[in-house]
C-alpha positions in Angstrom: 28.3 93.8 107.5 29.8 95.7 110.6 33.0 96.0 112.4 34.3 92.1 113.9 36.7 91.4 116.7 36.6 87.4 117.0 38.7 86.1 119.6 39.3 82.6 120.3 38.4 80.3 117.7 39.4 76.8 117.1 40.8 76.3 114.1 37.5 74.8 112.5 36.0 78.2 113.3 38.6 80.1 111.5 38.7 78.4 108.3 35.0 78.5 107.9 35.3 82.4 108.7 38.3 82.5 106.4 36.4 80.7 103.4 32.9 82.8 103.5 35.6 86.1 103.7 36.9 84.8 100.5 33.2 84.5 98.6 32.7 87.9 99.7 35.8 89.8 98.8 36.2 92.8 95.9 39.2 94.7 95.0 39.4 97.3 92.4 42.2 99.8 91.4 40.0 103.2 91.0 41.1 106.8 90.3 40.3 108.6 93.4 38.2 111.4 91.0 35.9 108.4 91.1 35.6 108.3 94.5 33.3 110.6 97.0 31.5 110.5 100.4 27.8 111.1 100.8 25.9 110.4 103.9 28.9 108.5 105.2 29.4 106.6 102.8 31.5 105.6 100.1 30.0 106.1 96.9 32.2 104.9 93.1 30.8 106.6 90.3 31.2 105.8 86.7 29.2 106.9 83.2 28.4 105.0 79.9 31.6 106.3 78.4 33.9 104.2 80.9 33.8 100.8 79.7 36.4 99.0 82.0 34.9 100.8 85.0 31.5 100.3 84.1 32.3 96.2 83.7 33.8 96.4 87.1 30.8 97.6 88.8 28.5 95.7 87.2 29.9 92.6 88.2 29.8 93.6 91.9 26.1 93.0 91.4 25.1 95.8 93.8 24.7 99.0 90.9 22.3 101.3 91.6 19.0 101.0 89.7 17.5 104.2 87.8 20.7 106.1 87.5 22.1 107.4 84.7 25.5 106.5 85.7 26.8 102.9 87.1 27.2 103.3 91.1 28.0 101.6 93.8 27.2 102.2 97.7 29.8 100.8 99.7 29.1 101.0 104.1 32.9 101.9 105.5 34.4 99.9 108.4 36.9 101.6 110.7 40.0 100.6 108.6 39.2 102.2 105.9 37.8 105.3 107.9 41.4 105.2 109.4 43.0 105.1 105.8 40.7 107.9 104.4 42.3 110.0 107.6 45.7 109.0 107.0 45.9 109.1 102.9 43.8 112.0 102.7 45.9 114.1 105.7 42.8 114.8 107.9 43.9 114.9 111.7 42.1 111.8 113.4 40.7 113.6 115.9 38.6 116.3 113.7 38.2 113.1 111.2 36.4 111.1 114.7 34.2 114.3 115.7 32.8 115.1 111.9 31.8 111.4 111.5 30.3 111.3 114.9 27.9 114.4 114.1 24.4 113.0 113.3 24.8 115.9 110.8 27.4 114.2 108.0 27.6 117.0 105.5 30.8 118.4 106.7 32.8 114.8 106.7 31.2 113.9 103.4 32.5 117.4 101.7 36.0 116.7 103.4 36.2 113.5 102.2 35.1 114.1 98.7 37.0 117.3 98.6 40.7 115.6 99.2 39.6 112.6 97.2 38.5 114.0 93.6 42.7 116.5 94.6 44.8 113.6 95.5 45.1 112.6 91.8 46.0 108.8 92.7 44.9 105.5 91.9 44.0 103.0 95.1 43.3 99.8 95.9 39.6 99.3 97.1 39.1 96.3 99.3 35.8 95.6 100.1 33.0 92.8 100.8 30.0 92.5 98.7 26.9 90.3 99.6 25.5 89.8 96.3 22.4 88.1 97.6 21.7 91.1 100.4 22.9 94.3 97.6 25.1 95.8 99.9 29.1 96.0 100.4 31.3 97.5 102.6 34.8 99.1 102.0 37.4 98.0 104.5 40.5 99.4 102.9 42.3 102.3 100.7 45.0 100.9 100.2 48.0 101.8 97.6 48.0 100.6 94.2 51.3 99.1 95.1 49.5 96.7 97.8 50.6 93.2 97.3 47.9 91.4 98.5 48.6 88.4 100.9 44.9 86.9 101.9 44.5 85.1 105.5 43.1 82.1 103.9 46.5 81.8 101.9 48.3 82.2 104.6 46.7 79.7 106.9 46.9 77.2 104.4 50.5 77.6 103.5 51.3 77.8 107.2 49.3 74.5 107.9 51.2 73.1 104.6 54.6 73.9 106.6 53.7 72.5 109.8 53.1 69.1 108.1 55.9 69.3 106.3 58.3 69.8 109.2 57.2 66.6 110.8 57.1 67.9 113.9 54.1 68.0 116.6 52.7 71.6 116.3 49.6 71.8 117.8 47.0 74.9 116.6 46.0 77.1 120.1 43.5 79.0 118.9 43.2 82.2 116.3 41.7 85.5 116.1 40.1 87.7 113.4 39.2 91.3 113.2 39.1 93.6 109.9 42.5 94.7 110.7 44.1 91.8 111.6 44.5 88.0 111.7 46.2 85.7 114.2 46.9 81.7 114.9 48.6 80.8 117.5 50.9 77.3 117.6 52.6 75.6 120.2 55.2 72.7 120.3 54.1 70.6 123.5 57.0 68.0 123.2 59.1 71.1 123.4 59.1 71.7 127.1 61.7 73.4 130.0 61.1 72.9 133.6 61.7 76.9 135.5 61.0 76.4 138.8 63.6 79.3 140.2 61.4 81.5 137.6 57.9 80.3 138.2 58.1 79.4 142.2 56.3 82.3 143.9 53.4 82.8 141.2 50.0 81.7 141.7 47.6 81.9 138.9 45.2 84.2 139.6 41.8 82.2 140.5 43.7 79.5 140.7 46.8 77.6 141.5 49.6 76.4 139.1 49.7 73.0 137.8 53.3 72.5 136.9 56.4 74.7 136.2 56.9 73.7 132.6 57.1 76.5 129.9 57.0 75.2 126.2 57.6 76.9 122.9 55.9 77.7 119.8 54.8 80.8 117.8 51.9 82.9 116.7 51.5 83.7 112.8 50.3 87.1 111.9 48.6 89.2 109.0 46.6 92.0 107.8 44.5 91.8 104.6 43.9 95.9 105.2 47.9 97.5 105.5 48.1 97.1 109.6 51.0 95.2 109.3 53.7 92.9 107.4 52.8 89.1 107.5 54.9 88.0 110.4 56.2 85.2 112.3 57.0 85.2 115.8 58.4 82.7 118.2 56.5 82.4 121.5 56.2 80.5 124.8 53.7 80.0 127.0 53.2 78.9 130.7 51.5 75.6 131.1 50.2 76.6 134.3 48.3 79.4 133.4 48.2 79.3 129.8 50.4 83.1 129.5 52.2 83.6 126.5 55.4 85.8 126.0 56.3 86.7 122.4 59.6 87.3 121.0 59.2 89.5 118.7 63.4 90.5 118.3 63.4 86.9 116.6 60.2 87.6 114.2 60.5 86.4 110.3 58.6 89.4 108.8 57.5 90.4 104.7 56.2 93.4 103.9 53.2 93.7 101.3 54.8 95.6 98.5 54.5 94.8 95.3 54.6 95.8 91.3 52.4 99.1 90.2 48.2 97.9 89.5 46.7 99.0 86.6 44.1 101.8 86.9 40.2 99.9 86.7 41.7 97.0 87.1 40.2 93.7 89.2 42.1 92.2 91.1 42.1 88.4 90.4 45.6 87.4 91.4 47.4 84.7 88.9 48.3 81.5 89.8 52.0 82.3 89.7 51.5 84.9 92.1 49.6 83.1 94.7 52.0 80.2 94.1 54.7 82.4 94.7 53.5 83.8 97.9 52.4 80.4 99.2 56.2 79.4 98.7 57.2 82.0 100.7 55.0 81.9 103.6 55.6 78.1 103.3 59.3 78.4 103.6 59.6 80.8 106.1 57.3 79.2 108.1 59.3 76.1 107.7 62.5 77.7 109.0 60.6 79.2 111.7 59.7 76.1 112.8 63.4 74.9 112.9 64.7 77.6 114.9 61.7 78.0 117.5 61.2 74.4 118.1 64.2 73.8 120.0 65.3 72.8 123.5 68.5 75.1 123.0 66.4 78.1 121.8 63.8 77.5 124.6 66.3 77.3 127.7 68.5 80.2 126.1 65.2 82.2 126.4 64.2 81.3 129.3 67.7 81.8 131.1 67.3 85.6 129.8 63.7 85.8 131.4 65.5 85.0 135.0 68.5 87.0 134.6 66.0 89.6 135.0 62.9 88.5 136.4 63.6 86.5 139.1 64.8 89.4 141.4 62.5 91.1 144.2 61.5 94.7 143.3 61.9 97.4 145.6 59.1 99.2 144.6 56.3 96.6 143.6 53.1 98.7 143.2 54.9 102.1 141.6 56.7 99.2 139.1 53.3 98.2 137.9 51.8 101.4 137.6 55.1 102.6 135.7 54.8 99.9 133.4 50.9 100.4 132.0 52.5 104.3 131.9 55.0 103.5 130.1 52.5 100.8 127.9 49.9 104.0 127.2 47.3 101.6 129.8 44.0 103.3 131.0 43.2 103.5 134.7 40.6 100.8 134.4 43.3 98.2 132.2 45.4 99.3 135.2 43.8 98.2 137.8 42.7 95.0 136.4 46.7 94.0 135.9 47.3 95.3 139.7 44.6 92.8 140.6 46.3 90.0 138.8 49.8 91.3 140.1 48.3 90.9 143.4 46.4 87.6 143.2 49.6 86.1 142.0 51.8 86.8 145.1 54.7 87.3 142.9 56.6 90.7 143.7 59.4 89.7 141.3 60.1 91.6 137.6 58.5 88.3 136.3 55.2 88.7 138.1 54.9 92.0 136.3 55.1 90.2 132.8 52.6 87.7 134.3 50.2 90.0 135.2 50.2 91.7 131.9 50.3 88.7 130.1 47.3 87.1 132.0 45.4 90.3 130.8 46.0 89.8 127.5 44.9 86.7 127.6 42.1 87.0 129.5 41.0 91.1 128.7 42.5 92.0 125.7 41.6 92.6 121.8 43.3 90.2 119.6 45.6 93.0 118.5 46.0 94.5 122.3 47.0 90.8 123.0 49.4 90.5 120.2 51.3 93.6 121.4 51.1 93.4 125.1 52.2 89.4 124.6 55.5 91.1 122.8 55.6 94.5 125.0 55.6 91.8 128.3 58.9 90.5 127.1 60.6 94.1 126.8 59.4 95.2 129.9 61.2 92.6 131.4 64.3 93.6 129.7 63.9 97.0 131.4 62.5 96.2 134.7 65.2 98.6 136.5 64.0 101.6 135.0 60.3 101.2 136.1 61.3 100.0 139.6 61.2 103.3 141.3 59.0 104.8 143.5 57.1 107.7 141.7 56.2 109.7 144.3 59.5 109.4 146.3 61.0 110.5 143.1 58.5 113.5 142.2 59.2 115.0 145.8 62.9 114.1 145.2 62.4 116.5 142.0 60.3 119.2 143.9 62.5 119.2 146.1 65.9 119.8 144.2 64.2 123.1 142.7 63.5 124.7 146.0 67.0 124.1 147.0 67.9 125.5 143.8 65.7 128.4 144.0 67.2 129.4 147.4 
């Protein structure tokens, strides 16, 4: 089982994902004393006097045969790399380089070291193929972690969406070990912006109609990268963009009551009831608010206030934008390629351009953000139409006047 990143998938692909996660997944509350690093990998320990703990690892069905203690080798995906770095206070960047030496002796006596100090109990998340003997931890989480699962979420979102009565139509969803995405729209939910869309070409392409409808993208994280969400978005019918609101997002944190040290966790039918009412209500009033005319024009009337209006400074804009967005050179130039193919030098275009790449380039959670970070670069688009190197030799120049 290794790190996933699946983009795209109909919604027949993500329940079937969705379902096999759920035969596969194991939480356990464990004292961190319990809990050490060797050769990388994440090893819970427990002896013959340790009843509850012993139980719990023998019904993972993966123990280790001939020891005189009950064990369990767990493989560790990123997440839960990045929660050992974070919970146990190593800096990321000395965390990366010791699990990158071919050597893992150093990281392994790190890791164990600040494990058996930090005196806590944590929530273990992992998947265990019973049929292959092997597992892999995904997640260190807090024993306070209230877990809300994808698959419960999809299906109380798809419960919703029926109840509502109204057409929502499933885009297309995305999976990785942090995070998980479905996408909506609301096709009978359309607004014509010609003034807005007149001077963009798709790139590879030409534009079909000037029609932008609504809808919304749900989001979640089984692994602590993020409160379950709801936010509205729109998307471009002639090239498919979508711009997320994210101002207007319903949001619920995963907190919940303290767990009980070695226990499983097997979540009650109350509680999984409970959180499939809420996602099912929310989603519901959601619905309500995103699926309207009203709310769609008002949004788009803000998206031409602003965008609509030539830039001074097209090129510097773009390349102040992915500065501003933390973008690498070669992201860069793939969004000044789109910029370009589209022929539209207006504050729009920008969000265009960065919105075709996430569409088209991004990772699902790249996509999520640059979708919402497309919107609020829009709202700025003043302060990143300048001319960078005008304004540099502006700023060299002020301090040999001042120097004279």
């Amino acid at each position: 089982m290794e790190n996933r990143s699946l983009k795209n998938l109909t919604i027949t692909e993500v329940v079937s994902e969705l379902q096999k996660d759920n035969l596969r997944k194991n939480d356990m509350i464990v004292p961190s004393r319990l809990l050490s690093m060797v050769e990388g990998k994440i090893i819970v320990k427990s002896n013959e006097d340790n009843d509850a703990l012993n139980k719990l690892l023998v019904e993972t069905g993966i123990t280790m045969e001939d020891s005189a203690y009950n064990i369990i080798e767990l493989g560790v995906l990123d997440t839960c790399h990045s929660h050992l770095s974070s919970r146990l206070n190593i800096p990321k960047k000395y965390y990366d380089l010791m699990n990158g030496e071919e050597d893992l002796s150093l990281i392994d006596h790190n890791v164990t070291h600040w494990l058996h100090n930090a005196n806590k109990n944590y929530l273990l998340r992992s998947f265990i193929d019973k049929e292959e003997k092997n597992g892999v931890v995904r997640g260190l989480l807090s024993d306070r972690y209230n877990v809300m699962d994808n698959y419960d979420v999809m299906l109380a979102t798809l419960q919703a969406v029926k109840e509502t009565g109204i057409n929502v139509q499933i885009e297309s969803g995305d999976i990785t070990d942090k995070k998980f995405f479905l996408r909506f729209t609301c096709p009978d939910i359309e607004v014509e912006a010609p003034e807005l869309l007149k001077n963009y070409k798709v790139p590879n392409g030409s534009p079909s109609n000037n029609g932008i409808i609504t809808g919304f993208v749900i989001s979640n994280s089984e692994t602590g990268f993020g409160t379950f969400s709801i936010s509205p978005r729109a998307v471009v019918l002639a090239c498919s963009n979508g711009m997320i609101f994210k101002d207007d997002a319903y949001a619920k944190r995963h907190l919940g009551s303290k767990l009980d040290e070695y226990s499983t966790i097997d979540w009650s039918e109350g509680t999984r009831t409970k959180n499939f009412e809420l996602v099912c209500s929310q989603v519901k009033d959601a619905i309500k608010t995103y699926a309207s005319q009203d709310y769609l024009k008002g949004k788009i009337q803000d998206l031409s206030d602003k965008g609509n209006k030539e830039l001074n400074h097209p090129i510097d804009c773009v390349k102040n934008v992915t500065k501003h967005l933390i973008i690498g050179e070669e992201k860069e130039k793939s969004i000044l390629d789109y910029f370009f193919k589209s022929g539209d030098s207006t504050g729009f275009g920008v969000t265009q351009a960065i919105t075709y790449y996430a569409q088209h380039n991004a990772s699902p959670e790249e996509r999520f953000e640059l979708e919402s970070k497309g919107v609020e670069v829009l709202s700025n688009i003043d302060s990143f139409d300048v001319a960078v190197v005008k304004e540099r030799a502006s700023k060299i120049g002020s301090s040999h006047t001042s120097l004279n």
